[in-house]
C-alpha positions as CSV (number, residue, x, y, z in Angstrom):
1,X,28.0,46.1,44.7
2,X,27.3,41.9,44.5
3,X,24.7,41.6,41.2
4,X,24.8,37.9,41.7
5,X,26.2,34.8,43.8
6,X,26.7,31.4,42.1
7,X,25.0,29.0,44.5
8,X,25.4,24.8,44.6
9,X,22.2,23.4,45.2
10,X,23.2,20.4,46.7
11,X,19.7,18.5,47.4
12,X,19.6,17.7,43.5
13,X,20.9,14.3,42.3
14,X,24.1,15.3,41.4
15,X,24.6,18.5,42.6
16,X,23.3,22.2,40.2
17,X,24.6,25.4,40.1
18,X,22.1,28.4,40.0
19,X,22.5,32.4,39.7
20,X,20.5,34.4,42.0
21,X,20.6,37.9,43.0
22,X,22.4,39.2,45.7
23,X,19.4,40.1,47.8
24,X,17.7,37.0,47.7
25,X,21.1,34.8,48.8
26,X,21.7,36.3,52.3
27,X,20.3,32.9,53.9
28,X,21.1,30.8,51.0
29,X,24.9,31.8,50.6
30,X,25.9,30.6,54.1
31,X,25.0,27.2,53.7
32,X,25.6,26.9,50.2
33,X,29.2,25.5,49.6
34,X,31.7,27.3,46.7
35,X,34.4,25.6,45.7
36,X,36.5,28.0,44.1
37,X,39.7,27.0,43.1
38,X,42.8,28.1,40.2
39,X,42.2,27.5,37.1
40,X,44.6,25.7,34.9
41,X,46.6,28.9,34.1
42,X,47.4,29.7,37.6
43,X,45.7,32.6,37.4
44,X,43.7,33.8,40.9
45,X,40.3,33.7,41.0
46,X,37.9,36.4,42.4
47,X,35.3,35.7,44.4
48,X,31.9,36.9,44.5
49,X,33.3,39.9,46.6
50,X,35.7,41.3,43.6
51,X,35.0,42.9,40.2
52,X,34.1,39.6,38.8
53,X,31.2,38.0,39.4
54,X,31.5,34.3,39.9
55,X,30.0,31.8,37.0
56,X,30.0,28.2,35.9
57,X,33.3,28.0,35.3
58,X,35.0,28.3,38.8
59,X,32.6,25.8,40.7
60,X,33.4,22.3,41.2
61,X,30.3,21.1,39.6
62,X,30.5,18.9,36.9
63,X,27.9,19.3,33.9
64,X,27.2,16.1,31.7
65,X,25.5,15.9,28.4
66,X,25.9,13.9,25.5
67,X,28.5,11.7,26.8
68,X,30.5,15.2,27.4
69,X,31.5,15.6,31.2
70,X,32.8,18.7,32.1
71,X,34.9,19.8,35.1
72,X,34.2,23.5,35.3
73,X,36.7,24.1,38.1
74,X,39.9,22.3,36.0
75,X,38.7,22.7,32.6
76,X,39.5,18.8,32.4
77,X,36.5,16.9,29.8
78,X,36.0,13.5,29.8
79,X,34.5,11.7,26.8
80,X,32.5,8.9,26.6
81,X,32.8,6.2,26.2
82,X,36.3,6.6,24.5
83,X,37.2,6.7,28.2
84,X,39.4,9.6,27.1
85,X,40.1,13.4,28.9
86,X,41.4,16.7,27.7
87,X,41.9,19.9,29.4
88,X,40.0,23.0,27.9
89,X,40.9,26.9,29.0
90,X,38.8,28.9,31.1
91,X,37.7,30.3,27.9
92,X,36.7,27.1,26.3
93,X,35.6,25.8,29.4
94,X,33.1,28.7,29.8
95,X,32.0,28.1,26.4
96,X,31.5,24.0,26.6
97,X,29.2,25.0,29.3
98,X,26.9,27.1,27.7
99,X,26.4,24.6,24.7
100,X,25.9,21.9,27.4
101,X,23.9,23.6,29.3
102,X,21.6,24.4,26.0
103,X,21.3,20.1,26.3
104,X,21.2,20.5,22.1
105,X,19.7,23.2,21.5
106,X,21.6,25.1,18.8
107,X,22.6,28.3,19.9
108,X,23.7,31.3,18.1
109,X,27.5,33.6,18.1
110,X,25.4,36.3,20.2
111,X,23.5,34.0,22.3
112,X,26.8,32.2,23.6
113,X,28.8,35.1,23.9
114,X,25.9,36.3,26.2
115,X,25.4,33.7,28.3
116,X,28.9,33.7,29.1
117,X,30.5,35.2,32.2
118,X,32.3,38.6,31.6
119,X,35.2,37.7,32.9
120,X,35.6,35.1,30.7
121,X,33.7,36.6,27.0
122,X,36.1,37.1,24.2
123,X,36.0,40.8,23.2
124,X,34.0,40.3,20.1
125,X,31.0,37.7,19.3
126,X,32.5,37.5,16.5
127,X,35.4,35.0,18.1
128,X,33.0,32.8,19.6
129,X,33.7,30.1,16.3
130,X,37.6,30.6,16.8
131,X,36.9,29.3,20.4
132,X,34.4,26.5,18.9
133,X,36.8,25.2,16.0
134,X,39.2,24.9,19.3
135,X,37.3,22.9,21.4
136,X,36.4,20.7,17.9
137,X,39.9,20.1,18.0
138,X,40.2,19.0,21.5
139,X,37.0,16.7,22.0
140,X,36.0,15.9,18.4
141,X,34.1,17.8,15.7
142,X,31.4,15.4,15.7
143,X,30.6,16.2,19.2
144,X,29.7,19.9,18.6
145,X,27.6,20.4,15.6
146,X,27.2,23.2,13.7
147,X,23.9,24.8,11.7
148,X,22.3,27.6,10.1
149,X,20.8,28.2,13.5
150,X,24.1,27.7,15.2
151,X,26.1,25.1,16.9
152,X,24.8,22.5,20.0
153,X,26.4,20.0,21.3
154,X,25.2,16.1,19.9
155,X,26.0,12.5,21.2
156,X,28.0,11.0,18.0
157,X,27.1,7.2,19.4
158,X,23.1,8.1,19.4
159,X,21.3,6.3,16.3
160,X,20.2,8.6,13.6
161,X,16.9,10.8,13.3
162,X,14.4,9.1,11.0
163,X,11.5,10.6,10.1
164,X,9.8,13.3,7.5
165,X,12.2,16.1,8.8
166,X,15.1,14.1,7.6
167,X,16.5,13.6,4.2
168,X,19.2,11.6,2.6
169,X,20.6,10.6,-0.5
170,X,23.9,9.9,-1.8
171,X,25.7,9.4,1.7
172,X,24.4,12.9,3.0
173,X,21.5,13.5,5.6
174,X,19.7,17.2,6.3
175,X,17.8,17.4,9.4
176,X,15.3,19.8,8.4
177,X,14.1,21.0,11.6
178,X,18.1,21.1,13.4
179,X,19.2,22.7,9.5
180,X,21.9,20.7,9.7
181,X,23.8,18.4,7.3
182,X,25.9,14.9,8.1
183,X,28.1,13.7,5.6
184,X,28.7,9.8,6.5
185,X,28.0,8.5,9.8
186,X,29.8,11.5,12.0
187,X,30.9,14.2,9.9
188,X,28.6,18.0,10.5
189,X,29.0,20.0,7.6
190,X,27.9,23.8,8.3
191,X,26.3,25.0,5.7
192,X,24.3,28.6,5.6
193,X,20.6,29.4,4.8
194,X,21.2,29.7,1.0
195,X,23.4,27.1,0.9
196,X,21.4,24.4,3.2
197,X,17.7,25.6,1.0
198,X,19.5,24.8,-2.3
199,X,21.0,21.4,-0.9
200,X,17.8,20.3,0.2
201,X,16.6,20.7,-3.3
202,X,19.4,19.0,-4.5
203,X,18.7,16.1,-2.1
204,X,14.5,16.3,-2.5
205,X,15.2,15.5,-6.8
206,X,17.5,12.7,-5.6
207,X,19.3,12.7,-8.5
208,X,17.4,14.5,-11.4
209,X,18.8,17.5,-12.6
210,X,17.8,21.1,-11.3
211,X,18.4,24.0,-13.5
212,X,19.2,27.2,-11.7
213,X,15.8,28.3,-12.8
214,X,14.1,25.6,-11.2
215,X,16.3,25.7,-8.0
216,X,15.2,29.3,-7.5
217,X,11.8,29.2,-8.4
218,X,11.9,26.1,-5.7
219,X,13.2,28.3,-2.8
220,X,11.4,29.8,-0.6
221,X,11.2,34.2,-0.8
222,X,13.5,34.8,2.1
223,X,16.0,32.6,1.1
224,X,16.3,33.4,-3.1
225,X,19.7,35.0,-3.8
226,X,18.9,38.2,-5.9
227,X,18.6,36.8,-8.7
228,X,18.5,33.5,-10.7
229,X,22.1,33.9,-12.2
230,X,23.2,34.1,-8.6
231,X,22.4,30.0,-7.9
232,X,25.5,29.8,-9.8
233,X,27.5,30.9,-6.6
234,X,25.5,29.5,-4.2
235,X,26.5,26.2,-5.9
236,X,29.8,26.9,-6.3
237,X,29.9,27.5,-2.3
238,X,28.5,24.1,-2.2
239,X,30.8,22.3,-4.1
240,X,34.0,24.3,-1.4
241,X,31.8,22.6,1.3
242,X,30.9,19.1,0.0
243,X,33.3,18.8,-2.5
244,X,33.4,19.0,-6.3
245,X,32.6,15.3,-7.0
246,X,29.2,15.6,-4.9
247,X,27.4,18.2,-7.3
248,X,27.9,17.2,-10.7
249,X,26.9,19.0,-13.8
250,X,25.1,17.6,-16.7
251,X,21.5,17.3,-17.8
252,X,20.7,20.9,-18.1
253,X,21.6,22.0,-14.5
254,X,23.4,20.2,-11.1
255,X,22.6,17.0,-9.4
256,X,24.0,15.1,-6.5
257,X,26.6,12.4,-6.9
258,X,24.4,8.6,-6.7
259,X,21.9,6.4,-8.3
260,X,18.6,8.6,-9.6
261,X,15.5,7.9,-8.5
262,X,13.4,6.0,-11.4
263,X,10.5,7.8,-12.2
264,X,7.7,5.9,-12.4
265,X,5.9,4.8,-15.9
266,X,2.9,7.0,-15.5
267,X,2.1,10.1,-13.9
268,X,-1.6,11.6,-12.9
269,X,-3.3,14.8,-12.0
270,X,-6.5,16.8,-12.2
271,X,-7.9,14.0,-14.0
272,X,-4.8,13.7,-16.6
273,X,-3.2,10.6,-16.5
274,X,0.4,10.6,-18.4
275,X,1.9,6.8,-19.6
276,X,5.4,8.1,-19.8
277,X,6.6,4.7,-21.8
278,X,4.3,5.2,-24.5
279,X,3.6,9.1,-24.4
280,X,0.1,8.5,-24.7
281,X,-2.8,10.6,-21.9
282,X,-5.8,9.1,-20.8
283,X,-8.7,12.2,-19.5
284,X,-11.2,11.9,-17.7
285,X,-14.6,11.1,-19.4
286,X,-12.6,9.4,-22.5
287,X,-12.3,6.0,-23.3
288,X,-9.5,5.9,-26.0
289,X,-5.9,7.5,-25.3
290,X,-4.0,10.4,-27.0
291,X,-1.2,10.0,-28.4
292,X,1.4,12.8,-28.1
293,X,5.2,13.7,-29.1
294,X,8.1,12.7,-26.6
295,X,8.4,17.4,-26.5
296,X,4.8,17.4,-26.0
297,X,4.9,14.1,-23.3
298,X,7.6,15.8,-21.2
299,X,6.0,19.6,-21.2
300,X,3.0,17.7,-19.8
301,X,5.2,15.5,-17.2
302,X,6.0,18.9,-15.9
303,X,2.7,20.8,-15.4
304,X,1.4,17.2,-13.7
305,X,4.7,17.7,-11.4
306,X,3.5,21.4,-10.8
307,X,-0.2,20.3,-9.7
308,X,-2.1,23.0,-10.8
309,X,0.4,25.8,-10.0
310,X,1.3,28.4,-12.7
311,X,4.7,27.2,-14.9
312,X,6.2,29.7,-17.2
313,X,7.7,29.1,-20.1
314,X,11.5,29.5,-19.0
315,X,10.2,26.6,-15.9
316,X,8.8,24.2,-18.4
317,X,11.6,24.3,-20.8
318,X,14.2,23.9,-17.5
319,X,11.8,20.4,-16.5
320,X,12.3,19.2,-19.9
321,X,15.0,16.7,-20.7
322,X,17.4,18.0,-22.6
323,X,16.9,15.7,-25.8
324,X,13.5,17.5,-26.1
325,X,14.1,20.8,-24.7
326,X,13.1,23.3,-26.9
327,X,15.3,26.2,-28.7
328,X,14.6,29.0,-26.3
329,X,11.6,29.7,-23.8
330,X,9.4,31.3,-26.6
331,X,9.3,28.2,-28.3
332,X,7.2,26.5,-25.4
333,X,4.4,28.3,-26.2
334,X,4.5,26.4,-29.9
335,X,4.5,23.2,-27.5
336,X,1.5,24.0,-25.6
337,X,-0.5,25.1,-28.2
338,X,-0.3,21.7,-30.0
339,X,-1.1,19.7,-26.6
340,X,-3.8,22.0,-26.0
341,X,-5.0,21.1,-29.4
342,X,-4.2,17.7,-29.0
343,X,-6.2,17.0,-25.5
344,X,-8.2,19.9,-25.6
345,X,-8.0,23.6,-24.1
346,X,-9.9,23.4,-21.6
347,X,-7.6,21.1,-19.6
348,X,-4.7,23.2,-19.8
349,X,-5.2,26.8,-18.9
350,X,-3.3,30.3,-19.1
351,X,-2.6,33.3,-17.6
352,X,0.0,35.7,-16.9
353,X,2.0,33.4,-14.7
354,X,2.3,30.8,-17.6
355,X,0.5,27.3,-18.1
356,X,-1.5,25.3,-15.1
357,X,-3.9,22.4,-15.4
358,X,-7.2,22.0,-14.7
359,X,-9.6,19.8,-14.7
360,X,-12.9,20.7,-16.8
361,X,-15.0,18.1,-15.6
362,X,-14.8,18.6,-11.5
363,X,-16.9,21.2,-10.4
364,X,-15.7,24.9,-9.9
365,X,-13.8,26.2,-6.3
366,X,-16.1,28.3,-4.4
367,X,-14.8,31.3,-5.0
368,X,-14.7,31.0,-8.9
369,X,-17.0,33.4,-10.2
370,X,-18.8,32.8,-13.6
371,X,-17.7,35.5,-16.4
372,X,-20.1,36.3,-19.0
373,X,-19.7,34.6,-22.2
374,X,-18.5,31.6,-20.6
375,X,-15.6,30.5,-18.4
376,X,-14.5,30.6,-15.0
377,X,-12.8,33.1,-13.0
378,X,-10.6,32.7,-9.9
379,X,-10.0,35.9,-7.5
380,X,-7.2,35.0,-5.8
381,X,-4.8,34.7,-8.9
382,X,-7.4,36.9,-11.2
383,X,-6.4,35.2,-14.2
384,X,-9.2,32.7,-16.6
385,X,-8.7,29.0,-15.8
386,X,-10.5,28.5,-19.6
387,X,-9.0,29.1,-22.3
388,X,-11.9,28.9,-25.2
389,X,-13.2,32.3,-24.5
390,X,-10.3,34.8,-23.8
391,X,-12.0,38.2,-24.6
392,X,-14.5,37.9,-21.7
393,X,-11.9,37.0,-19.2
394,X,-9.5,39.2,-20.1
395,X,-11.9,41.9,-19.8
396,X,-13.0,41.1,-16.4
397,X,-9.3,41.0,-15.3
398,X,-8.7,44.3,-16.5
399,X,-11.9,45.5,-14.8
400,X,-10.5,44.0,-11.6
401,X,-7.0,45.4,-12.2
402,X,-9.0,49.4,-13.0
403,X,-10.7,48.4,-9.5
């Protein structure tokens, strides 16, 4: 029995091949004109009447995207504007139409290998990137780019991306919403979702170091390898990709190859304004500096950086240069203890998460709560934002943890 019948729709510029059913095409059929012809092989075609249903690949209608033109009868591509032609298999050929028919939308091993015609679908989806390294081959692998979503099919000659869903630094550019990677003006890297997260933020410190610490913690949950020692590999992966003189190690953890990023003299948050030159903080409400150690200076660098989000000790020691980095992550606590005594404990708070800023003089989030004995209490991460009267707060939060 006929499933479907590939029908030319000729009243559309430039001619367009649709699938219907079979019962809908009895009037449609007749008039509609199949060119069926032999493919390259030699091998016979069947038509709509046979065991294989008739697809893209046997009608004479060309499909154009991207400066791609392909003849789905002959297999035969034209490229533009090199003004250039090669001849694809009926396998290929099948598969350069999905992708162009997709007009760049990046489409998975599964979703190509179903969109193909059975007569023509390798036996596994697993050989659908044997059949798209050949075709890379033939037309260009700058023309058929590849992702963490999958591969589409792009117009090397078109200008760039700009905007906030595109990074760069040191030659390479990530399109964040496409996932993926150019390295120099034409070359697709493919890169998976581990691999492409800890790029990006590689690419996002533009040129700082990143411990392995910090590059996990900076990952979001579904893309984390199991565990922090595991970056190491994911890194390693990176370098096979990108090549070992684009990560270089040094500083305390990885960075990418070309000129930092200066950091700029002063830093501020929550009311906590950092002069990084002269390691001196300016507070809100005071009108005379303090003066702090270059250990002290930097362990305050990174809680501004972390903008009132918890920082444990292992996360404040990885920010730190490595001229003031402390022994081991027990010896942060030493570190914060003198700022706090330095600027005063109620601007840097502490919980079970680790160290946060706050500011002391703004007025409390709505859904603090005021704990007896003095200090503030915030629901949602159940830990005391001040740090002058523990006992109180901690009872609370053991109340809410009985609860």
């Amino acid at each position: 029995m006929v499933r479907s019948l590939m029908v030319v729709d000729q009243s559309l510029t430039g001619g367009s091949a649709c699938c219907l059913p079979a019962e809908k095409t009895s009037k449609t059929a007749g008039s509609a004109l199949l060119a069926i012809s032999r493919c390259r092989q030699g091998r016979r075609q069947r038509t709509s009447t046979g065991r294989r249903e008739l697809s893209i690949p046997v009608l004479n209608v060309p499909l154009c995207y991207a400066r791609v033109e392909l003849q789905t009868s002959t297999g035969l591509v034209r490229l533009h504007p090199e003004w250039s032609a090669v001849m694809l298999s009926g396998q290929q050929a099948a598969v350069l139409a999905v992708l162009i028919t997709a007009r760049g939308t990046p489409l998975s091993r599964e979703a190509i290998w179903a969109a193909m015609s059975r007569g023509y679908r390798p036996p596994a989806a697993a050989q659908i990137g044997v059949v798209i390294a050949n075709i890379r081959k033939k037309i260009g692998a700058a023309r058929i780019l590849t992702g963490a979503d999958g591969w589409w099919v792009r117009d090397p000659t078109a200008p760039e991306p700009v905007g906030t869903d595109v990074l760069s630094f040191g030659g390479l550019r990530l399109d964040v919403e496409h996932r993926y990677v150019l390295d120099g003006p034409a070359r697709p890297i493919r890169l998976g979702p581990q691999e492409f997260a800890v790029l990006r933020t590689l690419v996002e410190a533009q040129g700082v170091p990143c411990s392995r610490s910090w590059i996990w913690s900076s990952l979001p949950p579904y893309e984390r390898p199991a565990t922090i020692a595991a970056v190491r590999m994911v890194v390693h992966r990176l370098r096979e990709r990108l090549g070992r003189s684009r990560i270089i190690t040094g500083g305390g953890g990885w960075r990418l190859a070309g000129p930092a990023k200066p950091r700029p003299h002063a830093a501020e948050w929550a009311g906590v304004r950092l002069v990084r030159t002269t390691s001196e903080t300016w507070l809100a409400g005071r009108n005379a500096p303090v003066k702090l150690s270059p250990q002290q200076a930097e362990a305050l660098q990174v809680l501004i950086d972390a903008q009132g989000e918890p920082r444990s000790g292992a996360q404040i020691r990885d920010g730190m240069s490595a001229r003031a980095r402390p022994k081991n992550a027990m010896a942060v606590g030493s570190v914060i203890s003198r700022l706090r005594s330095k600027i005063g404990r109620d601007w840097v708070a502490t919980g079970r998460a680790g160290w946060w800023l706050t500011d002391p003089t703004a007025a409390p989030h709505a859904t603090q709560l005021l704990v007896p004995g003095g200090g503030w209490l915030d629901p949602d991460r159940r830990q005391g934002e001040v740090g002058e009267r523990r006992g109180p707060i901690d009872g609370v939060n053991r109340a809410c943890e009985a609860d």
